[in-house]
C-alpha positions, 0 to 999 in steps of 0.5 A, a space after each residue: 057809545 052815547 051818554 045815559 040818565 040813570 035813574 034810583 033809588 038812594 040809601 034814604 028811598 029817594 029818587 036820584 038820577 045821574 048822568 054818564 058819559 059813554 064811558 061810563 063816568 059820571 058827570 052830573 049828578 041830580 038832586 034827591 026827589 020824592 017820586 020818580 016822576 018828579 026825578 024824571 021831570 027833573 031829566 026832562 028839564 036837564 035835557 030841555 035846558 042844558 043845550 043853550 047854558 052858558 059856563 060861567 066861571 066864579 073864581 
């Protein structure tokens, strides 16, 4: 089963999204936006950017 994007509404009415893995964990989660086209945005640009991005460790 292949991840999702899910996006809602939180407990102060703004638009998050989060990540789940095909199992259903969660493992990103977004920032708070106003409108859901800002939220989706923001999933357009996770999906666009995150295939190149380098894991930097900061110990």
């Amino acid at each position: 089963m292949a991840g999702k994007f899910e996006v809602y509404k939180d407990g102060a009415g703004k638009y998050r999204f989060r990540l789940k893995a095909g199992n259903g964990e969660i493992i990103a989660v977004g920032e708070a936006y106003e409108s859901k086209a800002g939220c989706l945005n923001g999933v357009e640009s996770v999906k666009s950017h995150a295939p190149g991005a380098q894991v930097v460790e900061n110990d």
